[in-house]
C-alpha positions as CSV (number, residue, x, y, z in Angstrom):
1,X,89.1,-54.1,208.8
2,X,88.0,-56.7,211.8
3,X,90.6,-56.8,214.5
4,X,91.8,-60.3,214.8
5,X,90.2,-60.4,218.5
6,X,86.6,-59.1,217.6
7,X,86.9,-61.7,214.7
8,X,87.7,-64.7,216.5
9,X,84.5,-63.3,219.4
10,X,82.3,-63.3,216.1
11,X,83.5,-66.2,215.1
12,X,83.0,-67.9,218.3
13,X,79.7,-66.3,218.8
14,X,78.4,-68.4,215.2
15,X,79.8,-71.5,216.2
16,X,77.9,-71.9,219.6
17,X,74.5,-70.1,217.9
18,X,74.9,-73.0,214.9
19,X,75.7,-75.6,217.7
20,X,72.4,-74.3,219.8
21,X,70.1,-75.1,215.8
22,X,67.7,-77.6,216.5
23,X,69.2,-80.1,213.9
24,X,66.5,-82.9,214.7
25,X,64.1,-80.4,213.0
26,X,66.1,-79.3,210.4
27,X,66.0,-83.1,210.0
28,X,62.1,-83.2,210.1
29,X,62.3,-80.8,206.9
30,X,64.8,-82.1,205.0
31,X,62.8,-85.5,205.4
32,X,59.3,-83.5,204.5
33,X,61.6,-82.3,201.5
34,X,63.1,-85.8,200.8
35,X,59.0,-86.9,200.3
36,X,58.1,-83.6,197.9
37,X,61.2,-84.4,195.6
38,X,60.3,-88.5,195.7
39,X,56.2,-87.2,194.3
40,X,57.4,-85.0,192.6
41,X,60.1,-87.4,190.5
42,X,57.1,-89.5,190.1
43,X,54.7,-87.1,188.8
44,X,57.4,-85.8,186.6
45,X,57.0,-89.2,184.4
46,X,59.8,-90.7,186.4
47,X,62.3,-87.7,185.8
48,X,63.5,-85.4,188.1
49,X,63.0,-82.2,184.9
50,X,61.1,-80.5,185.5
51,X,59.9,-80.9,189.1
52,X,61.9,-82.5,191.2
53,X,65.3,-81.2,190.7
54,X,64.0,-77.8,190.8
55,X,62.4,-78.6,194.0
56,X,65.4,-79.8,195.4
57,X,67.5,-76.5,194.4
58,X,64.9,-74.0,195.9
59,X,65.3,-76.7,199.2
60,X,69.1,-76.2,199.1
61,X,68.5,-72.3,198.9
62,X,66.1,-72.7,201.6
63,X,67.7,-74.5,203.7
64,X,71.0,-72.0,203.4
65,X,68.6,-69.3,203.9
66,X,67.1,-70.7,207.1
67,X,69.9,-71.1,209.0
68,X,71.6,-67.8,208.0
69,X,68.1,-66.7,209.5
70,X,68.6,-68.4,212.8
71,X,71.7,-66.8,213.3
72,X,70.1,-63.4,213.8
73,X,69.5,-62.3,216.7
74,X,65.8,-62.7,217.8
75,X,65.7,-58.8,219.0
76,X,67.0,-57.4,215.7
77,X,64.1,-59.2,213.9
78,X,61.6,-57.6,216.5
79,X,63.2,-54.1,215.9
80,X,62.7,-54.8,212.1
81,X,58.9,-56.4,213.1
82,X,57.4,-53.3,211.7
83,X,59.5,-52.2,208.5
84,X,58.7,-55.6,207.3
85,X,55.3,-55.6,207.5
86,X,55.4,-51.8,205.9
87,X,57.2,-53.8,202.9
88,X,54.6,-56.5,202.9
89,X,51.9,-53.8,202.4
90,X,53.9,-52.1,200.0
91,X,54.8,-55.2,197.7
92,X,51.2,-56.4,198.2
93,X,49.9,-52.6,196.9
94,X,52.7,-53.1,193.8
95,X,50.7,-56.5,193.3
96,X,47.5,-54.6,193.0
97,X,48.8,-52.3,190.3
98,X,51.6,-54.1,188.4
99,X,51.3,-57.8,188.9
100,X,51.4,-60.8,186.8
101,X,48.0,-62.4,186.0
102,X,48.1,-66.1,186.0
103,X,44.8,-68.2,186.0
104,X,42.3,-65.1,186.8
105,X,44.2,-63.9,189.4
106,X,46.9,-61.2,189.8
107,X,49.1,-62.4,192.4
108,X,52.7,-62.3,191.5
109,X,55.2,-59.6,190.9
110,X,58.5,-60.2,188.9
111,X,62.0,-58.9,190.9
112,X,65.2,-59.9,189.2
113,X,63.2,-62.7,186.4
114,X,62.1,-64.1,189.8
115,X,58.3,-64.5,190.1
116,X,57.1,-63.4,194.0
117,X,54.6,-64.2,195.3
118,X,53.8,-61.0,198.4
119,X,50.9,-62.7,200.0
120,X,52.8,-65.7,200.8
121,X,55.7,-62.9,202.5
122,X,53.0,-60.9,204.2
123,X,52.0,-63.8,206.6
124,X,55.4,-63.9,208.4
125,X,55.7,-60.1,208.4
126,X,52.6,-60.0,209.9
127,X,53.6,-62.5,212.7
128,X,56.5,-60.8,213.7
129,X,54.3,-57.2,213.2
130,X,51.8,-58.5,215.8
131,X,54.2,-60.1,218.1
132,X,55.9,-57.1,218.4
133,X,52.7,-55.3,219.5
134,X,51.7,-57.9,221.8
135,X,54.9,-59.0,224.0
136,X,55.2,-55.9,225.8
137,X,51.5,-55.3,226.8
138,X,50.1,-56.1,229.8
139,X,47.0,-58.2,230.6
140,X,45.2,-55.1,231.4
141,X,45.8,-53.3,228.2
142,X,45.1,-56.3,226.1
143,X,41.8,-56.2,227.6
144,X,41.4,-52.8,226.7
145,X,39.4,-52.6,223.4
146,X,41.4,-49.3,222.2
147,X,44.5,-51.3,221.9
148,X,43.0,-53.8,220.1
149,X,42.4,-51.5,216.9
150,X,45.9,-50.7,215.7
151,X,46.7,-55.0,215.5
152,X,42.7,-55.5,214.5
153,X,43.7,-52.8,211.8
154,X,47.1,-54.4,210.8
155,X,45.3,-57.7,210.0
156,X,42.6,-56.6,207.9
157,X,44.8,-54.2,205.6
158,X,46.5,-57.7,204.1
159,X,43.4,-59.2,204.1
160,X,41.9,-56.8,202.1
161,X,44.5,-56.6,199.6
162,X,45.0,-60.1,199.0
163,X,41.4,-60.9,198.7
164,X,41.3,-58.4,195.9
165,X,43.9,-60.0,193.8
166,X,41.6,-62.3,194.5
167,X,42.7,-65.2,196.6
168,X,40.4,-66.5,199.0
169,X,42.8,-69.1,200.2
170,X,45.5,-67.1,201.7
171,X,43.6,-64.2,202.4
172,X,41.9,-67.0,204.7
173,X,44.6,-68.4,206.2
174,X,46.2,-65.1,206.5
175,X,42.8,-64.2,209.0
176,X,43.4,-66.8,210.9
177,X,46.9,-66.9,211.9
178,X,46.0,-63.1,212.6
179,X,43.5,-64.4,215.0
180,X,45.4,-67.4,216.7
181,X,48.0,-64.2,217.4
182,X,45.4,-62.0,219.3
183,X,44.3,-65.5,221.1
184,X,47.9,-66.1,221.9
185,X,48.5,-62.8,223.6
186,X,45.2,-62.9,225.6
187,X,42.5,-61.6,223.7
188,X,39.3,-63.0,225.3
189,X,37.0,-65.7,223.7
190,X,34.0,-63.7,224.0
191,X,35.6,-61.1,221.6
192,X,35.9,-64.0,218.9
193,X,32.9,-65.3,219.2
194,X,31.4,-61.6,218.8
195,X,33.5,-61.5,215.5
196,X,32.1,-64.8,215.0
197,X,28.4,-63.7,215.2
198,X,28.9,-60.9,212.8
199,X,30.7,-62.7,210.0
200,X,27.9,-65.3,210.2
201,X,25.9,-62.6,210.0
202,X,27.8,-60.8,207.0
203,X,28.5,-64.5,204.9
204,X,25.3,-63.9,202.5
205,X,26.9,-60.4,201.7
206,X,29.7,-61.9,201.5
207,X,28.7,-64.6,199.6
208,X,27.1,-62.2,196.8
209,X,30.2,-60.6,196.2
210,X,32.3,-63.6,195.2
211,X,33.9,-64.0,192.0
212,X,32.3,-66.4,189.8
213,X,34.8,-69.2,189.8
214,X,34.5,-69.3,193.9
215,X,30.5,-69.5,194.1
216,X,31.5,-72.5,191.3
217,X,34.2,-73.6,193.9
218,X,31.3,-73.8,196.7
219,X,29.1,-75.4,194.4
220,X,31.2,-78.0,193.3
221,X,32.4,-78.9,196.8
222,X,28.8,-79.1,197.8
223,X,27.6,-81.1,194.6
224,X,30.7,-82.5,192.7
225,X,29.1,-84.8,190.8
226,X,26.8,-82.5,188.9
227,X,29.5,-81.8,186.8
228,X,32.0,-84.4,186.6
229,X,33.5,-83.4,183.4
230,X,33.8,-79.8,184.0
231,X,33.7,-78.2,187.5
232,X,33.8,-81.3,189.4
233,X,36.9,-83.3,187.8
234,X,39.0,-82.2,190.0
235,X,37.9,-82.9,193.6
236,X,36.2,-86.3,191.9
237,X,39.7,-87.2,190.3
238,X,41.3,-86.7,194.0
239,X,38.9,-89.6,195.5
240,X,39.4,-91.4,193.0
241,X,43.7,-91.2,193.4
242,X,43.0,-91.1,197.3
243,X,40.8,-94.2,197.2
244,X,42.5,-96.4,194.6
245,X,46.1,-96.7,196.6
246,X,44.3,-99.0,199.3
247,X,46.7,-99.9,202.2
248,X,49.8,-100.0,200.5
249,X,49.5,-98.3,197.8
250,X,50.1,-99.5,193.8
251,X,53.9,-99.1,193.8
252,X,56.4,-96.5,192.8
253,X,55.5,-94.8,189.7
254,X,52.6,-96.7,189.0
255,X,49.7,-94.5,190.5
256,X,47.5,-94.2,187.4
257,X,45.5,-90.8,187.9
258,X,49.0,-89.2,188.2
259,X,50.7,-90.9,185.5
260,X,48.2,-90.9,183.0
261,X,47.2,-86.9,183.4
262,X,44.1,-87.8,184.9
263,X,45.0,-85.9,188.2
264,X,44.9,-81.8,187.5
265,X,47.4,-79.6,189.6
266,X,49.5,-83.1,190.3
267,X,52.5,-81.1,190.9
268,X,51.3,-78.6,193.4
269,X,47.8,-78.2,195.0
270,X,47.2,-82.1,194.6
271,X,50.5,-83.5,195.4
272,X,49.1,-85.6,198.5
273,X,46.9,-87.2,195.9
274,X,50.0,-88.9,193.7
275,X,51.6,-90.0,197.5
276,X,48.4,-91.4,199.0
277,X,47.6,-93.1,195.4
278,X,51.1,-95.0,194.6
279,X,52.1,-95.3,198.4
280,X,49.0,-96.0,200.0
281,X,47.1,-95.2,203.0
282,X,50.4,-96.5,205.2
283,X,52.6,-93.5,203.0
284,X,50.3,-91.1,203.4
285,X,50.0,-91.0,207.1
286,X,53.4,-91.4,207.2
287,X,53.3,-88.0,205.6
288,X,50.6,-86.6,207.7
289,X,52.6,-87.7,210.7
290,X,55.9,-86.4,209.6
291,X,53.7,-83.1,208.8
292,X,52.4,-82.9,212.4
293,X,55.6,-83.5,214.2
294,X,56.7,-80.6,212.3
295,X,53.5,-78.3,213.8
296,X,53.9,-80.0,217.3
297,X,57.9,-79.4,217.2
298,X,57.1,-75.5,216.2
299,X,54.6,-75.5,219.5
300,X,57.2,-77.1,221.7
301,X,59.8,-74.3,220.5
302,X,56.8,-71.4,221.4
303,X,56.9,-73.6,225.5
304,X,60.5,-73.2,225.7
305,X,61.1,-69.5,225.1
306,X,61.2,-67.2,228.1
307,X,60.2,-64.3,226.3
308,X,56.7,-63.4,224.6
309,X,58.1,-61.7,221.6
310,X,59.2,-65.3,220.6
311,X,56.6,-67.6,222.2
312,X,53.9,-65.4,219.8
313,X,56.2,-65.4,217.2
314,X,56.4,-69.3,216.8
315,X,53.1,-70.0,217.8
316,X,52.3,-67.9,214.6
317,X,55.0,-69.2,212.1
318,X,53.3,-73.1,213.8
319,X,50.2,-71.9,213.1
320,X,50.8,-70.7,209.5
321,X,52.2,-73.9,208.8
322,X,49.3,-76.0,210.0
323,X,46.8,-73.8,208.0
324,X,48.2,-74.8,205.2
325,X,48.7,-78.3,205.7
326,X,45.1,-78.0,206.8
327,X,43.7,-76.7,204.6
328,X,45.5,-78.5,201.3
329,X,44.3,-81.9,202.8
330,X,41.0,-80.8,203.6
331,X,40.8,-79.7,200.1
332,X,41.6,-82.6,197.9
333,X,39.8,-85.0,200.5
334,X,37.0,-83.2,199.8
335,X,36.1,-81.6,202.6
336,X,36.5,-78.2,202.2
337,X,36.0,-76.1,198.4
338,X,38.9,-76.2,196.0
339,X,41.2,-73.0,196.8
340,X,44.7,-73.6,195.2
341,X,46.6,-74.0,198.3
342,X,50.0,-75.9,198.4
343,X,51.5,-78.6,200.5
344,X,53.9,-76.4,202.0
345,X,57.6,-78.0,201.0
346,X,55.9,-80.3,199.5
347,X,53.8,-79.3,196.5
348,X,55.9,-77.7,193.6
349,X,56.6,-73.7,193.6
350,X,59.4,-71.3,194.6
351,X,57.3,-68.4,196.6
352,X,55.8,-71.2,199.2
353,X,59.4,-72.5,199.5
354,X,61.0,-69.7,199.8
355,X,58.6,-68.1,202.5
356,X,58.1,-71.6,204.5
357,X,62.0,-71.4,204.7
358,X,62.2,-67.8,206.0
359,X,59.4,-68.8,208.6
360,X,61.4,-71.9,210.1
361,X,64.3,-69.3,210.1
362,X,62.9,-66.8,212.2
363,X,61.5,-70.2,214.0
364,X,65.0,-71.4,214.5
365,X,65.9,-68.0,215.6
366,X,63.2,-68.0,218.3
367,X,64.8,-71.4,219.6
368,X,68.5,-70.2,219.7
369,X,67.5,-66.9,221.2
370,X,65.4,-68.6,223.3
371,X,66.9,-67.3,226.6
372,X,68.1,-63.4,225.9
373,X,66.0,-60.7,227.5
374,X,64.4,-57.6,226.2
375,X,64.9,-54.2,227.4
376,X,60.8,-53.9,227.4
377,X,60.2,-57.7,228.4
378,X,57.1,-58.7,229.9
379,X,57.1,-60.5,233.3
380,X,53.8,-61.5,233.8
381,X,53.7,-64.7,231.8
């Protein structure tokens, strides 16, 4: 049992860590959230069943898990930086040989009657996994190519995996947050650009080795309209939402491509769509903007933390946010091929929610912790 005097410390120790949260961000996501539920409701026929209200539950959950997050310390997390990533690779291997197939693809695993999605998990364990590599080295070593490998290494096991389930999209965006990490900690631009060289290099090999419905996806992004009834409907049916809601939009449940079933994937990869359609294009850069203060605030938290471990950790938990913003607006403007990513707390699904929560924890943790010290701190930065 807790002495009384150790319990009121602990105590204590909670209240200042929950008074150091940044709330004005928590209130940035509980606004994003606020717009998910509102599309959401409205792609749901005007019903919160069966979108809405279970976005708002996983939110709650979320939101409960975050902060419990934030209240760890920052220096436990880096000591479990490595374990985590071990369990990433594990559940993504369990993926491989036991998972759900849904839609071509076998991404999910089922824990408890809860669908999991590892891929989605991997990308913060492999943040904190790099981050806890990086913040201790010097410039010197850095520079070193040897020391490279073990990160370089750590990166492309995920990749691999996931792009064999397949799933071109994260496996993608799980690359480049690996890459912004080694940028991050020093790595220098002439090594990318090398890398560059040889995956231009590599694309028509690449390129051969595709699954059918991605060479389609290429295709169809390059030549929608040669198909408009088949592999083109859905980018086509995007313009069509994204053009049609003008400046202000047709009002409140009246976006026709969303109400009348003409929009495919309303609910989660084209969610944008059903704003930008029934709010216009003064809602949906309302959205963008609320989106970017959200990847400028996680920035801002990276600037303000004295040690590297966390600066590298929440550049990469930013970064993994705006890849996915990215990349999910790109895509149903048209501008880059189809690949079934979400708008993260936005778009309907419990794995994205779950795992964009657990990154703004460690996030949060990053800014309450902001000041500690490691034992193995690096002083030259």
């Amino acid at each position: 049992m807790m002495e009384p005097r150790l319990w009121r410390e602990t105590s204590f120790g909670l209240t200042a860590k929950l008074w150091q949260i940044n709330w004005l961000y928590v209130l940035l996501l509980c606004a994003l959230a606020a717009v998910g539920y509102t599309a959401l409701y409205s792609v749901g026929g005007g019903s919160p069943a069966p979108y809405a209200t279970r976005h708002a539950l996983r939110f709650a959950f979320g939101l409960v898990l975050m902060l419990s997050v934030a209240l760890v310390d920052i220096r436990l997390i880096a000591r479990l930086a490595w374990p985590l990533y071990g369990l990433g690779v594990g559940l993504l291997v369990l993926v491989a040989r036991f998972g759900h197939v849904g839609k071509g693809a076998q991404r999910w695993i089922e824990i408890g009657g809860l669908q999991l999605q590892p891929s989605e998990l991997m990308k913060i364990f492999l943040v904190l996994a790099l981050a806890s590599w990086f913040h201790r080295a010097s410039h010197e070593r850095i520079g070193n190519p040897l020391f490279l490998i073990p990160p370089a290494v750590a990166v492309l096991l995920p990749v691999g995996l996931i792009l064999k389930e397949p799933n071109l999209g994260t496996a993608v965006i799980t690359a480049v947050v690996g890459a912004a990490m080694f940028f991050a900690a020093g790595v220098r631009v002439w090594k990318f650009a090398l890398i560059g060289i040889a995956l231009a290099l590599a694309a028509p090999l690449a390129y051969s080795h595709l699954h059918d419905y991605q060479r389609a996806r290429i295709t169809t992004f390059l030549h929608p309209e040669s198909d408009p009834l088949g592999a083109g409907y859905n980018i086509l049916q995007s313009k069509i939402a994204l053009g049609s809601g003008g400046m202000w939009g047709k009002g409140f449940l009246q976006g026709s491509q969303a109400q009348l079933d003409f929009l495919p994937e309303k609910q989660t990869d084209f969610i944008f769509t059903t704003l930008a359609e029934e709010f216009g294009f003064v809602g949906a850069l309302a959205t963008m903007g609320l989106l970017t203060l959200i990847v400028l605030g996680g920035f801002a938290i990276a600037l303000r933390c004295r040690h590297t471990f966390g600066r590298l950790v929440a550049l990469g938990i930013a970064t993994n946010f705006f890849m996915y913003v990215f990349v999910n607006l790109a895509m149903v403007m048209g501008a880059i091929p189809v690949g079934g990513v979400p708008l993260p707390l936005v778009s309907h699904g419990g794995s994205a929610m779950l795992t964009t929560m657990l990154g703004f924890g460690v996030l949060m943790s990053v800014y309450v912790h902001r000041d500690v010290t490691f034992a193995d701190q690096r002083d030259d930065l």
